[in-house]
ROSE-4610 file (N, C-alpha, C; in Angstrom, 1 decimal, always signed):
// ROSE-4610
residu = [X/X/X/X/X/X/X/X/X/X/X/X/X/X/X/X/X/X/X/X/X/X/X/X/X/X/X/X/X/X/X/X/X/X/X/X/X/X/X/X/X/X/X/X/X/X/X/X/X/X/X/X/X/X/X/X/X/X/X/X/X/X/X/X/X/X/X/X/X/X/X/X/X/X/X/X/X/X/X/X/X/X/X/X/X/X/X/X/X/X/X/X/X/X/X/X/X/X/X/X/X/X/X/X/X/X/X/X/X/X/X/X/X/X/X/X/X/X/X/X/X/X/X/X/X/X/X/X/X/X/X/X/X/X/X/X/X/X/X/X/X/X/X/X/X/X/X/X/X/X/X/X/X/X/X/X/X/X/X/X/X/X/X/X/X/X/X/X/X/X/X/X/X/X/X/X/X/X/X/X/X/X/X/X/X/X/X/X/X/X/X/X/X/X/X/X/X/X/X/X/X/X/X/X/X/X/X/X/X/X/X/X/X/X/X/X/X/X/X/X/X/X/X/X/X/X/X/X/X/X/X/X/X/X/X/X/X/X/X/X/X/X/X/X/X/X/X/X/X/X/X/X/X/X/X/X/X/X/X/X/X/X/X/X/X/X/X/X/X/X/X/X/X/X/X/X/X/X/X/X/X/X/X/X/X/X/X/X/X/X/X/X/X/X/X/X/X/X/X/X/X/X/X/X/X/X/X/X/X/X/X/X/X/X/X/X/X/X/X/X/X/X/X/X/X/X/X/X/X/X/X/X/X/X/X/X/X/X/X/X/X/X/X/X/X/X/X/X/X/X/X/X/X/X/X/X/X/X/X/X/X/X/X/X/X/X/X/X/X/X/X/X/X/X/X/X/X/X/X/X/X/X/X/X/X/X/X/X/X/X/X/X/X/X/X/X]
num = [1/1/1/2/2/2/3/3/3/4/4/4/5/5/5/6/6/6/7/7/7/8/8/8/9/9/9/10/10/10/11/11/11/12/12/12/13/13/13/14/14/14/15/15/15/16/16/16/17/17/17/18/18/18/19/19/19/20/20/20/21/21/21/22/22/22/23/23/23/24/24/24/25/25/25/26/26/26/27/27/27/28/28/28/29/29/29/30/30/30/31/31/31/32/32/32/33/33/33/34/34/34/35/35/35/36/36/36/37/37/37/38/38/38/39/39/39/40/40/40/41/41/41/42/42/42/43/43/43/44/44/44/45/45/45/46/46/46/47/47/47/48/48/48/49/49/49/50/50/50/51/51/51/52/52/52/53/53/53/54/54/54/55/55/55/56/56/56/57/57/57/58/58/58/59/59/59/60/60/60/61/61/61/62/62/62/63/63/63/64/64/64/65/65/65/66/66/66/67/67/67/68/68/68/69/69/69/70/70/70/71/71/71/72/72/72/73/73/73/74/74/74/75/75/75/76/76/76/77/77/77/78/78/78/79/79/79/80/80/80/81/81/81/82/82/82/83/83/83/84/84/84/85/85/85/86/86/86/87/87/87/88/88/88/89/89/89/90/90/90/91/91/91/92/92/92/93/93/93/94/94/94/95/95/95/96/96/96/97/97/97/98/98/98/99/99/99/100/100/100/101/101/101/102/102/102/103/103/103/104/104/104/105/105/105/106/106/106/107/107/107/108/108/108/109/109/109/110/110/110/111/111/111/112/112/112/113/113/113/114/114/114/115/115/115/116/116/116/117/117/117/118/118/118/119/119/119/120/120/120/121/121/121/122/122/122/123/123/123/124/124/124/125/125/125/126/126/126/127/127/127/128/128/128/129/129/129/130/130/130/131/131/131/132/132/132]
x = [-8.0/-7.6/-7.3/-6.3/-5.9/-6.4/-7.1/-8.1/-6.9/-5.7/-5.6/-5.8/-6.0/-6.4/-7.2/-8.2/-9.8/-9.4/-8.8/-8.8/-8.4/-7.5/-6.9/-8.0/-8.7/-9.6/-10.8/-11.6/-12.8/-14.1/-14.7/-15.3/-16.6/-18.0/-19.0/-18.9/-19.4/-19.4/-20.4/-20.6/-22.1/-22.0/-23.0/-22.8/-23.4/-22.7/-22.8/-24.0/-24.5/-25.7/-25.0/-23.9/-23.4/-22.7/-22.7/-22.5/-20.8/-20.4/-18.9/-18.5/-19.0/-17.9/-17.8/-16.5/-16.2/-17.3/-17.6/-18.0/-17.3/-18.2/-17.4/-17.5/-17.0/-16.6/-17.6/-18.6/-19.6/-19.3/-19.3/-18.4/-19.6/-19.1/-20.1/-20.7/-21.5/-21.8/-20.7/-19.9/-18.7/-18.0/-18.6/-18.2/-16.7/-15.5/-14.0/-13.3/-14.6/-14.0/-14.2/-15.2/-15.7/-14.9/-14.4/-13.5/-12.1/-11.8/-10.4/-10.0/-11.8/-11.4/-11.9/-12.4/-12.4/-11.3/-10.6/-8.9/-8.4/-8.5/-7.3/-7.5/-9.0/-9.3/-9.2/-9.3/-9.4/-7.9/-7.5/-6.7/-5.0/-5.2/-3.5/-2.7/-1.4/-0.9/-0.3/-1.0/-1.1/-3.1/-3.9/-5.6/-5.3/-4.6/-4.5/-5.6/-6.6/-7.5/-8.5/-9.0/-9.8/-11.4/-12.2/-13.7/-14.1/-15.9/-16.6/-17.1/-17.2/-17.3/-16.2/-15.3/-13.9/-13.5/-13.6/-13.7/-14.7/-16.0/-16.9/-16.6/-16.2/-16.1/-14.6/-13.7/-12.9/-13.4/-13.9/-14.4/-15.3/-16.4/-17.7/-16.8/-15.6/-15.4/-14.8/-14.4/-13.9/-14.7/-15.6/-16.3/-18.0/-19.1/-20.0/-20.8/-21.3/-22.4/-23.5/-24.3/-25.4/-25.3/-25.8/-25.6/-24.1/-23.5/-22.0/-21.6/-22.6/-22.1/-22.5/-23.9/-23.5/-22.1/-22.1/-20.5/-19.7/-19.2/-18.1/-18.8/-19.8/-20.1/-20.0/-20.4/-19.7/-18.6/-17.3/-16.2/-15.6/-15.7/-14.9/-15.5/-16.7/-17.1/-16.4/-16.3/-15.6/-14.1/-13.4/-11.9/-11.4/-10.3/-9.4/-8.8/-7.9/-7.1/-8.0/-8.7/-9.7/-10.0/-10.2/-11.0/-10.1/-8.8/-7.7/-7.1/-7.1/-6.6/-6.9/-7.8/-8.9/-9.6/-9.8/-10.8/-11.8/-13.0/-14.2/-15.0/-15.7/-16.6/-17.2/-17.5/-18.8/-17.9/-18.5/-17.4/-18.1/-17.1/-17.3/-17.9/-18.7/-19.6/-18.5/-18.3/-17.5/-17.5/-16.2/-15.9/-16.9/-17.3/-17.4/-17.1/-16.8/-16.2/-17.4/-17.1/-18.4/-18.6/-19.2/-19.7/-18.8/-18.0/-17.4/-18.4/-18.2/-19.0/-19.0/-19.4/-18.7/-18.1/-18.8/-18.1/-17.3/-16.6/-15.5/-16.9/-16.8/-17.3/-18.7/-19.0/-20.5/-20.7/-19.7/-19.9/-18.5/-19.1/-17.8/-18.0/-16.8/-16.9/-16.3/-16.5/-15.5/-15.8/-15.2/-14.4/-14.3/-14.5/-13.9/-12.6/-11.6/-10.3/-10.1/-10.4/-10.1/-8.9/-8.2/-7.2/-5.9/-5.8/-4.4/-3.3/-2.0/-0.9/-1.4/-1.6/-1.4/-0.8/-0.8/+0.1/+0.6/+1.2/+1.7/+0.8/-0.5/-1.3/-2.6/-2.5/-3.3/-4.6/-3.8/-5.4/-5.3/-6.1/-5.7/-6.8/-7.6/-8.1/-8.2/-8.6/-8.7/-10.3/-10.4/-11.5/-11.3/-10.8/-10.3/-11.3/-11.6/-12.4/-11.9/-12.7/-12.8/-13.6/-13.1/-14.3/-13.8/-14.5/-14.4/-15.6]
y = [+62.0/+61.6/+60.1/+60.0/+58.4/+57.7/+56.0/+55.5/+55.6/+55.3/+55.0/+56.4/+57.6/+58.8/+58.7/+57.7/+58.0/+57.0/+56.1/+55.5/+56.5/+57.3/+58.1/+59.5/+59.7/+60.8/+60.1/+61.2/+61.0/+61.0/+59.9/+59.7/+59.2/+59.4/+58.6/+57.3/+56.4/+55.5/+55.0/+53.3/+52.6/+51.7/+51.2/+50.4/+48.3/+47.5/+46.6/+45.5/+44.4/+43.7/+43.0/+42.5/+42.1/+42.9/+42.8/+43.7/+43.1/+42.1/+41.4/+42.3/+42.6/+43.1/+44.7/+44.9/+46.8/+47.5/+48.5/+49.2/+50.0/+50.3/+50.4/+51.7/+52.4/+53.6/+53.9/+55.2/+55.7/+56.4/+55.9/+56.9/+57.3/+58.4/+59.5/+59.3/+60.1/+60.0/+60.6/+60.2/+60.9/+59.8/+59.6/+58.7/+58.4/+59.5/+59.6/+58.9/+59.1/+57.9/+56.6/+56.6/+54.9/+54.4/+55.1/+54.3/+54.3/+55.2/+55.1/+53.7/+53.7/+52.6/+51.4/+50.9/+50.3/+49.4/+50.8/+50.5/+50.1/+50.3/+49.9/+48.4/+48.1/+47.0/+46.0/+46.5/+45.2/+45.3/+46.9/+46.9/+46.8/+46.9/+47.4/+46.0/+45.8/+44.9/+43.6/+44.2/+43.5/+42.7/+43.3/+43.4/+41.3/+41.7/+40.4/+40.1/+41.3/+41.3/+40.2/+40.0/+39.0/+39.5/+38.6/+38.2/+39.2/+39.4/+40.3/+40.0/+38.5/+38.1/+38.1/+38.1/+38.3/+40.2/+40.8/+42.5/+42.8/+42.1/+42.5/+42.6/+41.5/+41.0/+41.6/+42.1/+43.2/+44.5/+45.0/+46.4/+46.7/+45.7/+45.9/+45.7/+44.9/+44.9/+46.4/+47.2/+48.5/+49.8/+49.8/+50.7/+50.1/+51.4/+51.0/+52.4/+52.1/+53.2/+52.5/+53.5/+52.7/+52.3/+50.9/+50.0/+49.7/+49.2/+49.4/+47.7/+46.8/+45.8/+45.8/+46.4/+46.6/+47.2/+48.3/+49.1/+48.3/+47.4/+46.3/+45.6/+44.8/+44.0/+44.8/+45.6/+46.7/+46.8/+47.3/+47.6/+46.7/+45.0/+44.0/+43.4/+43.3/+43.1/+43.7/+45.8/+46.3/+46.4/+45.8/+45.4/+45.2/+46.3/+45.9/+45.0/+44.6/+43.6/+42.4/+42.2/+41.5/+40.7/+41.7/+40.9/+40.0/+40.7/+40.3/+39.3/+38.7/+38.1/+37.0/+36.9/+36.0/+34.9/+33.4/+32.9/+32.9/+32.8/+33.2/+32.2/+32.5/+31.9/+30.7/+30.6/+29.5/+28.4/+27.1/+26.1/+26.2/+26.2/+25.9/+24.4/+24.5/+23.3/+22.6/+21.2/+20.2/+20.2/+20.4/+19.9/+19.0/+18.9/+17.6/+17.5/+16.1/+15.9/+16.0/+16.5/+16.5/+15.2/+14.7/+13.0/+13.9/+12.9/+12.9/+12.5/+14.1/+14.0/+13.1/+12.5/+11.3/+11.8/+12.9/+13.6/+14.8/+15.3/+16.8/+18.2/+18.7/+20.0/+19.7/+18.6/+19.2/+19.5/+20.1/+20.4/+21.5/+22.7/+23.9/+24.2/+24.8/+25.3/+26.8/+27.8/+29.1/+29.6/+30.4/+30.9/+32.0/+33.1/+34.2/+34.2/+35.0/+34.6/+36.1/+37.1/+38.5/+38.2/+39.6/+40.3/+39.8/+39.2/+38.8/+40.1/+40.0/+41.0/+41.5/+42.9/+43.5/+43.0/+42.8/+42.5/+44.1/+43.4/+44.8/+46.3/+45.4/+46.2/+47.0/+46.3/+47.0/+45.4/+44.8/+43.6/+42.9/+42.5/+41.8/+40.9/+40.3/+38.8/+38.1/+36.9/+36.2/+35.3/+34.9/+34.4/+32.8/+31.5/+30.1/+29.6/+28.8/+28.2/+27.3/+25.5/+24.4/+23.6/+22.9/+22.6/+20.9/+20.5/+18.9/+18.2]
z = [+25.0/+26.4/+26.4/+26.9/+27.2/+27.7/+27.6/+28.4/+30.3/+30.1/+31.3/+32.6/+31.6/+32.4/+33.1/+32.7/+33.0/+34.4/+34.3/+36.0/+36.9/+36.8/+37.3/+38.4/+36.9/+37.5/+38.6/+38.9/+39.7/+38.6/+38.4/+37.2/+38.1/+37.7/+38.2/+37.9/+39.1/+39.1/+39.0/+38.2/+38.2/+38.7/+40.0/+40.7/+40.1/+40.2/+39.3/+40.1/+39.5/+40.1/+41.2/+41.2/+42.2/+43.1/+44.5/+45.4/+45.1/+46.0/+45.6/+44.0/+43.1/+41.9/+42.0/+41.7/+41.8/+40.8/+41.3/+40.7/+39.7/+38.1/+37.1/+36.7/+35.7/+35.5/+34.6/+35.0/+33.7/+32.5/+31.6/+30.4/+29.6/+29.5/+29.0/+27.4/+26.7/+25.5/+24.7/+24.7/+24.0/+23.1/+21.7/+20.8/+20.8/+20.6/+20.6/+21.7/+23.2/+24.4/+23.8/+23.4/+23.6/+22.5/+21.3/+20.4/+20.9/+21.9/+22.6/+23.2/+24.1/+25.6/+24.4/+23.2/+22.2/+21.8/+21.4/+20.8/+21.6/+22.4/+23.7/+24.6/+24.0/+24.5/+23.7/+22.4/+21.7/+20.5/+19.7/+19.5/+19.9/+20.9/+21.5/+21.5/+21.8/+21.4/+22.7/+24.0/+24.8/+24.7/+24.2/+24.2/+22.7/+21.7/+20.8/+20.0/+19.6/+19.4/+19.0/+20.5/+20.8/+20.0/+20.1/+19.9/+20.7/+20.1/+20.6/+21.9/+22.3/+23.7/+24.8/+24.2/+24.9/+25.3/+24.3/+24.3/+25.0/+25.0/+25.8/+27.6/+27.6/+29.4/+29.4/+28.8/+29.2/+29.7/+27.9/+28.5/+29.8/+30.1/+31.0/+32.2/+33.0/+33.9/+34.6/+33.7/+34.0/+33.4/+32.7/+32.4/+32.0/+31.6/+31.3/+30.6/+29.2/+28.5/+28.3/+28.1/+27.2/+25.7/+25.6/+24.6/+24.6/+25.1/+25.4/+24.2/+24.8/+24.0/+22.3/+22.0/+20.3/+20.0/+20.5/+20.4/+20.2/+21.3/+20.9/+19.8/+19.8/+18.4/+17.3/+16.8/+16.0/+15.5/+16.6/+16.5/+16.3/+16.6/+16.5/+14.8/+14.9/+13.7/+12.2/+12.2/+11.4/+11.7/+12.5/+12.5/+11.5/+10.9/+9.3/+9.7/+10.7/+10.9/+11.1/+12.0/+11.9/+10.8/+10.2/+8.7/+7.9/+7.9/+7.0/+7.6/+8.8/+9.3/+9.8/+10.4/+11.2/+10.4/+10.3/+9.5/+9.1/+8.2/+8.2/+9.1/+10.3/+11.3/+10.4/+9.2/+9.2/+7.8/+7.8/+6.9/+5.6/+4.7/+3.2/+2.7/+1.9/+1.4/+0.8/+1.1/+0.7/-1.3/-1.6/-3.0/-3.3/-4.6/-5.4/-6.9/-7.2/-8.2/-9.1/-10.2/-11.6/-12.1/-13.0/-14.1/-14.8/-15.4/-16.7/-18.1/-18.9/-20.3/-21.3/-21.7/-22.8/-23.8/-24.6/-25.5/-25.4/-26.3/-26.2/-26.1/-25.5/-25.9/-25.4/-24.3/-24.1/-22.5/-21.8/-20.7/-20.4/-19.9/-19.4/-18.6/-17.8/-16.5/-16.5/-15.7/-15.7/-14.3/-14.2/-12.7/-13.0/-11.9/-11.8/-11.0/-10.9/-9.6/-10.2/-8.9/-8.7/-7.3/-7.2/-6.3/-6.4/-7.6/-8.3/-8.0/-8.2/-8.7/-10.2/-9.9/-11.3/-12.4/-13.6/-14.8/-15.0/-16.9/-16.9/-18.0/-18.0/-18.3/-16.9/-16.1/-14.2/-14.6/-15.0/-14.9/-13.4/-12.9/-11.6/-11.0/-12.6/-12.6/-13.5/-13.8/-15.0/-14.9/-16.0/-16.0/-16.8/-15.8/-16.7/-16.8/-17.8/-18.2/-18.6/-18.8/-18.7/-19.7/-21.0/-21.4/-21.9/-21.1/-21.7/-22.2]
């Protein structure tokens, strides 16, 4: 069912703490809704998929379940696009430069670097290493 159906119909309504705000739509225990009115809140391509605080105070102004905001934390949290797209919330510990070894060969370094392009054997990391 299309979320915009549900405005349409005669749905129970929950009345909200504030008298001044509309009262909002009760949506049932029906998992398939709540990822509908989900998608449509956070995925669709007018929604720009905002933050779980941002999806939140969408969805709650027109609808309401129980636990309604883990749901959106949840949903916005496991976002494919999201993930791939978005930067990671918390900052990277600042570079630092290493002491230079006095001698050849008494200090190495190595790295893993996965999700390369395939070669033309299906490899798709390498492992450099460093040895001064």
């Amino acid at each position: 069912m299309p979320v915009s159906d549900l405005l349409c119909g005669s749905w129970p309504l929950v009345p909200t703490p504030r008298p001044e705000d509309p009262p909002r739509i009760f949506v049932p225990n029906d998992e398939d809704l709540k990822y509908d009115i989900l998608m449509e809140a956070h995925d669709a391509p007018s929604s720009g998929h905002l933050g779980r605080e941002k999806t939140y105070a969408s969805v709650s102004q027109t609808f309401w379940w129980r636990h309604m905001y883990k749901w959106v934390a949840t949903y916005v949290r496991t976002c494919e696009t999201c993930q791939r797209v978005k930067p990671a919330g918390h900052a990277s510990a600042p570079l630092q430069s290493l002491p230079v070894p006095a001698d050849c060969w008494k200090s190495m370094s190595l790295d893993f670097v996965f999700g390369l392009p395939a070669d033309d054997r299906g490899n798709t990391g390498v492992l450099p290493l460093c040895a001064v």
